[in-house]
N, C-alpha and C positions, 0 to 999 in steps of 0.2 A: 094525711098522717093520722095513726088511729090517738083517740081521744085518753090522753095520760091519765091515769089513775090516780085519785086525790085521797090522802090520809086527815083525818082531823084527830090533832090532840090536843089536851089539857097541861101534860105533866112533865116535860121536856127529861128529868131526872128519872121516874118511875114508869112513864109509859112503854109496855112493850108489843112491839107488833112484826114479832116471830109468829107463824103461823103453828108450831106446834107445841102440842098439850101433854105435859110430861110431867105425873107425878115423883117427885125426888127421893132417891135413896137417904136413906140418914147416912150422915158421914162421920162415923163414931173411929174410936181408938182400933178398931178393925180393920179400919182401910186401909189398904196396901196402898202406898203413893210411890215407891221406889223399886221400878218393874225393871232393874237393871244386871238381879241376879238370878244366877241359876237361870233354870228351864225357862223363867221369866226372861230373862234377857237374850235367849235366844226367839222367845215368841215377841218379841218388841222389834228387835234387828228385821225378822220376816216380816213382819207386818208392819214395822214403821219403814224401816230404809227400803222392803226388795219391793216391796205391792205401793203402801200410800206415797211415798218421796215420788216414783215415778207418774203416777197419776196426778199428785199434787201441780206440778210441771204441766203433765196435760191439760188439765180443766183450766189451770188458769190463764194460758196462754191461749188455747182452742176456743173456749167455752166461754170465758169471763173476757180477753184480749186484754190482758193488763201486761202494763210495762211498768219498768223502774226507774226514776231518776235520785242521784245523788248514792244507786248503792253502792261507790268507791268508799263513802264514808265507813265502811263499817269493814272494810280487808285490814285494817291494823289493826282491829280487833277480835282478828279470828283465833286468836289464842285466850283470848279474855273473855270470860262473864259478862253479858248483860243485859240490862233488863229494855223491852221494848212497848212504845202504849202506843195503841191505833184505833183512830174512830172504827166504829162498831155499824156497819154498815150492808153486810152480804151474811145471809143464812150459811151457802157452801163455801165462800169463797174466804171469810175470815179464819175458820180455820185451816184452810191450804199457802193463803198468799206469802206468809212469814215464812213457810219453810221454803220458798224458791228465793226469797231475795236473801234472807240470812243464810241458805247454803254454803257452804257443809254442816255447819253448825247444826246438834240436836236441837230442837223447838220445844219448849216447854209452856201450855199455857192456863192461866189461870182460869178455872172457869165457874159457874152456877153446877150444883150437884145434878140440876139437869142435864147435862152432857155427857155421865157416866151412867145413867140411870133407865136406858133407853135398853129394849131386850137385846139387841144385836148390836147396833153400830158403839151404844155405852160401853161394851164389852172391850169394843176395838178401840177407842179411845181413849182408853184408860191405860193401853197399851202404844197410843200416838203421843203421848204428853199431856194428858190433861189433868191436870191437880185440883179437883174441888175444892171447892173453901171447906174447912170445917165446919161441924155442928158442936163439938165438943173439945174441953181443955186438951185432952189426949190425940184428939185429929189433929188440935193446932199448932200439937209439939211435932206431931209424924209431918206436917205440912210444913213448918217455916226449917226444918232438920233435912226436908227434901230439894226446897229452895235453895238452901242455900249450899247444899251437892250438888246441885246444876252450877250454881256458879263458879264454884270452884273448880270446877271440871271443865269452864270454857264454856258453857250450853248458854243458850238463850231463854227467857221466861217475859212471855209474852201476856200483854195485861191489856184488856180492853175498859178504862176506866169507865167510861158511857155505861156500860153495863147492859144495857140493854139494846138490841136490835133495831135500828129504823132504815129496812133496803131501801139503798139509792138514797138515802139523807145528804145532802150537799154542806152544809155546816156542820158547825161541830159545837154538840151540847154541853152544857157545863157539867163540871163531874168537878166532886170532890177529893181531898188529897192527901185521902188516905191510904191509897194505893204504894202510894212516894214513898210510904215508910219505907216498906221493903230494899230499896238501892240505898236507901240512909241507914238502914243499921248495917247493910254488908258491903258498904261502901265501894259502890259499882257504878259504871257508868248507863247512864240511860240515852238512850234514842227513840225521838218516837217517828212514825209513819203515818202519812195519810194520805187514803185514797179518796181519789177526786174521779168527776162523772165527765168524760170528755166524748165530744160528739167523735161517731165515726164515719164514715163517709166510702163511697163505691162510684167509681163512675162521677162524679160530681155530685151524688145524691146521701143525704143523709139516711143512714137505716136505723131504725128503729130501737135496739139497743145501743147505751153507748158502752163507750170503752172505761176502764178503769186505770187511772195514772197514779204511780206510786209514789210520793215525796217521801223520801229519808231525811230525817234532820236530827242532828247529835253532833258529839256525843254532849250532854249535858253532865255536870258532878256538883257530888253533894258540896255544899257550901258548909266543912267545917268550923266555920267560923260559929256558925248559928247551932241553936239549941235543935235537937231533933224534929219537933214541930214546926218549928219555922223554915228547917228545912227541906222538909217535908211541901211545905206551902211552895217555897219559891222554886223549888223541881217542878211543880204542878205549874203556876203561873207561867215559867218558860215554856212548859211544854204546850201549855193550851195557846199560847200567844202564836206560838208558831203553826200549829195545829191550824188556828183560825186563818194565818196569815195564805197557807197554802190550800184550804178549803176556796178561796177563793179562784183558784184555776178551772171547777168546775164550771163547766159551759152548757151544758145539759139537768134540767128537772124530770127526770124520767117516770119519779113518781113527785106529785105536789104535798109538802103538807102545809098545815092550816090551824094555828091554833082557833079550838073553836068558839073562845071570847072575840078573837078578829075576826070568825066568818059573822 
């Protein structure tokens, strides 16, 4: 078997190791976030539901072999808003996997202003759901005004707390929870998902990539009770709890890493 690939890092929170270099657009009171009218929304329909939906389906079952467990959780919800947080794990595959298991549902996903900012595929993205965070007061009125028209409207808004990229990571890092606010002020239900690295097999023989398995868990709700902050915390702790509880299905290190105080 060839010899797996070892990452070393420092920063479980900041480290990123996406392989591309992408200077960011500024995301001022000019960005369009709501690509669902006019001539805009029929260049979203083409290019989100006729061209990416179908492809999305292919690559992930063809190319990545991911399955789903527990997606029944979320058919009573297909009328409803809500918000989804998933370890941050595949360059191509995190933003296709949410739109085949949350199907039909629109995908909405929160992302770094590098994902709009790229000459070609930024274009198209910006046209698949991607909402960058703001740079300014005015982005963040046009951003949490957009937010919360997906929910209202039934759509899904997908949040990768980790923030940063680590392929084939098998745990799941701590992230902080401030993400939560967002289902705490629009009082929405959350699910989150995690992909796990499970061996695949031919003939009795392991090959060399593994498969990707999908855990659903939800729906989680805000604890009314509690002050927005604290709210905010214990969404986070449930979600990370469970998070951790089913990272442990992975059965494959495809890549190793290594913090490098322990190498």
């Amino acid at each position: 078997m060839e010899k797996r690939r070892v990452i070393y890092y420092s920063d479980e929170l900041n480290d990123e190791f996406s392989e591309a270099r992408i200077t960011p657009i500024k995301i001022d009171g000019n960005y369009v976030y709501d690509r669902t009218k006019g001539f805009d929304g029929f260049k979203r329909f083409m290019i989100y539901r006729v061209a990416a939906t179908p492809l999305a389906f292919l690559y992930t079952k063809l190319v990545l072999h991911q399955s789903t467990r527990n997606g029944k959780l979320l058919k009573p919800y297909r009328k409803t808003g809500y918000f989804m947080y998933g370890n941050h794990t595949s360059n191509y595959g995190d933003p296709l996997m949410p739109n085949v298991f949350a199907f039909p549902k629109d995908v909405y996903f929160v992302v770094h202003p590098n994902n709009v900012s790229m000459p070609v595929l930024g274009k198209l993205n910006q046209y698949m759901g991607a909402m960058p965070l703001p740079d300014d007061l005015t982005a963040a009125k046009n951003f949490r005004a957009c937010m919360e028209k997906q929910i209202a409207r039934g759509n899904c808004v997908v949040i990768y707390p980790e923030a940063h990229i680590w392929p084939y990571y098998t745990k799941i890092r701590p992230f902080p929870d401030a993400s939560f606010g967002y289902p705490v002020r629009l009082d929405a239900p959350v699910f989150c998902f995690t992909n796990t690295y499970q061996a695949r097999r031919f003939l009795g023989k392991q090959l060399k990539k593994p498969k990707i398995v999908t855990y659903i868990d939800g729906p989680f709700f805000p604890d009314e009770s509690l002050g927005r902050s604290d709210c905010a915390k214990a969404l986070r702790d449930a979600v990370y709890g469970r998070m951790c509880e089913r990272a442990e299905n992975s059965d494959v290190e495809f890549i190793k890493y290594i913090k490098k105080e322990e190498a």
